[in-house]
C-alpha positions in Angstrom: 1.3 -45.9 23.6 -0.3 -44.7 20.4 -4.2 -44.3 20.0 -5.6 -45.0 16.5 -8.9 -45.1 15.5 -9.7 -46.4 12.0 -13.1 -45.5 10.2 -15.1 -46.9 7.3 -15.4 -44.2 5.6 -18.9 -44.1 3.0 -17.8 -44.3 -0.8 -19.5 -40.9 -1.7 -17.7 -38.9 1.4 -14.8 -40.6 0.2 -14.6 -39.0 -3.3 -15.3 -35.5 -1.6 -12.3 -35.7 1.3 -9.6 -37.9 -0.4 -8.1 -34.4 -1.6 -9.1 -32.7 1.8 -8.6 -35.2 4.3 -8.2 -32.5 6.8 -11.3 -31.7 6.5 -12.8 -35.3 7.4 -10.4 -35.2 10.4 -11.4 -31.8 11.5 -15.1 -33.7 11.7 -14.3 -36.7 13.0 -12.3 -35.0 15.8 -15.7 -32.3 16.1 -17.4 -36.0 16.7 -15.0 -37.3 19.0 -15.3 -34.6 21.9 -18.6 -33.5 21.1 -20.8 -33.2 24.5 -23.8 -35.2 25.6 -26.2 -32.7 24.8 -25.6 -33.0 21.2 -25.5 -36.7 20.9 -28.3 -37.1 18.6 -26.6 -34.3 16.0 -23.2 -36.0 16.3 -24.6 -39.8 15.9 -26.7 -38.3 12.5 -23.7 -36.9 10.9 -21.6 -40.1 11.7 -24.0 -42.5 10.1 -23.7 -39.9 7.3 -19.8 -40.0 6.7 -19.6 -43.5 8.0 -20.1 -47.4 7.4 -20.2 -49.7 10.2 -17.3 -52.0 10.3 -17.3 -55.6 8.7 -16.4 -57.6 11.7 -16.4 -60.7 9.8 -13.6 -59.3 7.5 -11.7 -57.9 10.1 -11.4 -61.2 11.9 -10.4 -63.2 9.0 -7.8 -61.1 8.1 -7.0 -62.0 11.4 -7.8 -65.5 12.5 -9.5 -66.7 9.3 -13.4 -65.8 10.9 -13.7 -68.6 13.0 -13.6 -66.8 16.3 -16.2 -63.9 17.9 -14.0 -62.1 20.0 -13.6 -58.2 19.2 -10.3 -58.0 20.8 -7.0 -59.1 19.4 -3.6 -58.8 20.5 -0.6 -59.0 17.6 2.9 -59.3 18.4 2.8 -58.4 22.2 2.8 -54.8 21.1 -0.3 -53.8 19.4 -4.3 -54.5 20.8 -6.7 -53.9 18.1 -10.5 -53.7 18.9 -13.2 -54.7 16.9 -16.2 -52.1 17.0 -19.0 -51.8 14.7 -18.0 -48.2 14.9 -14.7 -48.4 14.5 -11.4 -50.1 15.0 -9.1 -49.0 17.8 -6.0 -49.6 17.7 -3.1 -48.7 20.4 0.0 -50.0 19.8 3.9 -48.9 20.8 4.7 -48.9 17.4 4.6 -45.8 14.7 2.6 -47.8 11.9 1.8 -51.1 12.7 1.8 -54.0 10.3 -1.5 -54.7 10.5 -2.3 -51.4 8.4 -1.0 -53.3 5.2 -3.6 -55.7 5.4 -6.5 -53.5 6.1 -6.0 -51.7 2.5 -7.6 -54.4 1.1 -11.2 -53.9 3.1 -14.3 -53.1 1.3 -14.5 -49.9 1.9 -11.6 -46.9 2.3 -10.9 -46.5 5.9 -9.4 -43.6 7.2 -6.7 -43.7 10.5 -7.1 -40.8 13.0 -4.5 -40.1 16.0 -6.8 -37.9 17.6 -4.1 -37.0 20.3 -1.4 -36.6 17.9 -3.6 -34.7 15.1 -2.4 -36.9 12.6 -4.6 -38.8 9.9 -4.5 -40.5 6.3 -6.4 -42.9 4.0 -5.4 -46.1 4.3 -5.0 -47.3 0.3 
């Protein structure tokens, strides 16, 4: 099983990593074991680099909005979870489907395989 998590990323942090996406990673990852102690620094710097997720768009790319649940299971091999966060995704597949349709949010979003230190824009 694969472990994605997929990030609104804000337009203006956008323009600075799309050329140096490892860089964005490299934070993000920074974020994602950062200890208790420094909570408050790591929350501060996500609202920074971050939107929160559009859960209203995610669903109806899924199920055309009418439903409130944040969890949503597509083609018996990938879970997606809605956060305000973030998505998370864990699928047995490589690249899911679903990715195609998430080029189209609002905002660019960027997929992090934390495990796996792999990354990209999704565009």
């Amino acid at each position: 099983m694969k472990k994605y998590y997929i990030f609104s990323i804000n337009k203006e942090f956008y323009e600075v990593y799309k050329n140096n996406p490892q860089v964005l990673f490299k934070t993000l990852d920074n974020l994602y074991n950062l200890d208790l102690e420094n909570a408050y620094y790591g929350l501060n710097i996500y609202n920074q680099l971050c939107n929160p997720i559009n859960k209203k768009i995610i669903r109806n790319y899924l199920y055309d909005g009418n439903t409130n649940e944040s969890k949503f299971i597509i083609n018996n091999s990938t879970l997606l979870e809605i956060n305000t966060s973030c998505l998370v995704l864990v699928t047995t597949s490589n690249i899911p489907n679903i990715i195609k349709n998430l080029k189209y949010y609002e905002s660019p979003l960027f997929l992090c395989d934390f495990d796996n230190t792999k990354f990209f824009f999704i565009t």
